[in-house]
C-alpha positions, -999 to 999 in steps of 0.1 A, spaced: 0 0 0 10 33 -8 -4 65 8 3 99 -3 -9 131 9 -14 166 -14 -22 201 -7 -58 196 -29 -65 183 13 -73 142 1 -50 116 11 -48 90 -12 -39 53 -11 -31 27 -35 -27 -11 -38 5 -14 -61 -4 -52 -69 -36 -39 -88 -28 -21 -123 -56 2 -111 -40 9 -82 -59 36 -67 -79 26 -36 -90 57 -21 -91 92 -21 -100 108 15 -110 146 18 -95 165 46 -119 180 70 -117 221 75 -103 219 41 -70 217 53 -40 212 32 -19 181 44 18 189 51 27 156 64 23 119 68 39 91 85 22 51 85 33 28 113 12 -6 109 -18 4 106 -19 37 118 -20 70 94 -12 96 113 -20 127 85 -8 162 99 -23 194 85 -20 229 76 -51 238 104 -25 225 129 -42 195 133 -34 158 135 -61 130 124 -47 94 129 -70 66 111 -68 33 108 -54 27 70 -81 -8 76 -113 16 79 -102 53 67 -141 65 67 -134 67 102 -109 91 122 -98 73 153 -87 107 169 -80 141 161 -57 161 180 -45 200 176 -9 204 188 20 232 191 52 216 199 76 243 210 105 224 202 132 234 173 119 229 136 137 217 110 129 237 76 143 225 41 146 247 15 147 244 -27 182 262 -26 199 229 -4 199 251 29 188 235 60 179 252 90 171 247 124 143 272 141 133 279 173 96 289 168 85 298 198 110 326 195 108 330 156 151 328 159 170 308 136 191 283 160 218 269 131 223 270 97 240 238 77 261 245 53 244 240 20 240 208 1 246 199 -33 210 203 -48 173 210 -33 163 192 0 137 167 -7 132 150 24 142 149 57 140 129 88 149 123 124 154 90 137 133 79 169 157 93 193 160 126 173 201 125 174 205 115 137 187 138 111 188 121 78 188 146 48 179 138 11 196 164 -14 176 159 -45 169 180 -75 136 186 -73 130 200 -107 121 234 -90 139 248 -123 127 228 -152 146 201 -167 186 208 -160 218 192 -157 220 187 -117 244 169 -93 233 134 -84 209 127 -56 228 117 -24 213 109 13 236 127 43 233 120 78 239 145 107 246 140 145 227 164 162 239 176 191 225 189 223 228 225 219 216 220 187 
């Protein structure tokens, strides 16, 4: 199963072992543009643009287990198209650290569990059109504790 989520506010899933793969398509409530998504099991957690996270049950997505609106005051990690990462404080709108910048535009990035390890994806993200670019490459940063 694959799930994706889109600022049109639908998550979507499909079933890659059918050729017409597309399963479902789930409108947001609140119209509200989904930013992010992570699947453990069977548990879609989608977070949205209203500041709100709805976790479903991938099983039964008709239904929203819970919904829950939350602020986390801890440091952000923003990506940008230019290969800069930075590291925010938003409680205090002050930039905490700047990385030096990576080869290409940021496509992903993640923390692992434990949040000491932030794995960065540089990947051309066709931004510009069609270009030569530098190949894609995956970089993984300690994070410290004043960080």
């Amino acid at each position: 199963l694959i799930v994706s989520g889109s600022w049109d506010q639908t998550v979507r899933t499909w079933d890659v072992r059918d050729k017409d793969s597309q399963t479902g398509v789930y409108k947001m409530e609140n119209s509200a543009k989904v930013f992010a998504i992570s699947l453990v099991s069977y548990r879609l957690v989608v977070a949205t643009a209203s500041r709100q996270f709805y976790i479903y049950d991938i099983r039964n997505m008709s239904e929203i287990l819970q919904t829950v609106e939350f602020f986390d005051p801890s440091p952000e990690v923003q990506a940008r198209a230019d290969g800069v990462v930075n590291i925010w404080d938003g409680f205090n709108k002050k930039r905490l650290r700047q990385y030096p910048q990576y080869p290409t535009s940021i496509a992903s990035l993640d923390f692992n569990k434990d949040g000491q390890y932030l794995a960065i994806a540089s990947s051309y993200t066709f931004e510009e059109g069609e270009k030569d670019h530098p190949p894609d490459s995956v970089f993984i940063r300690h994070i410290s504790e004043n960080e």
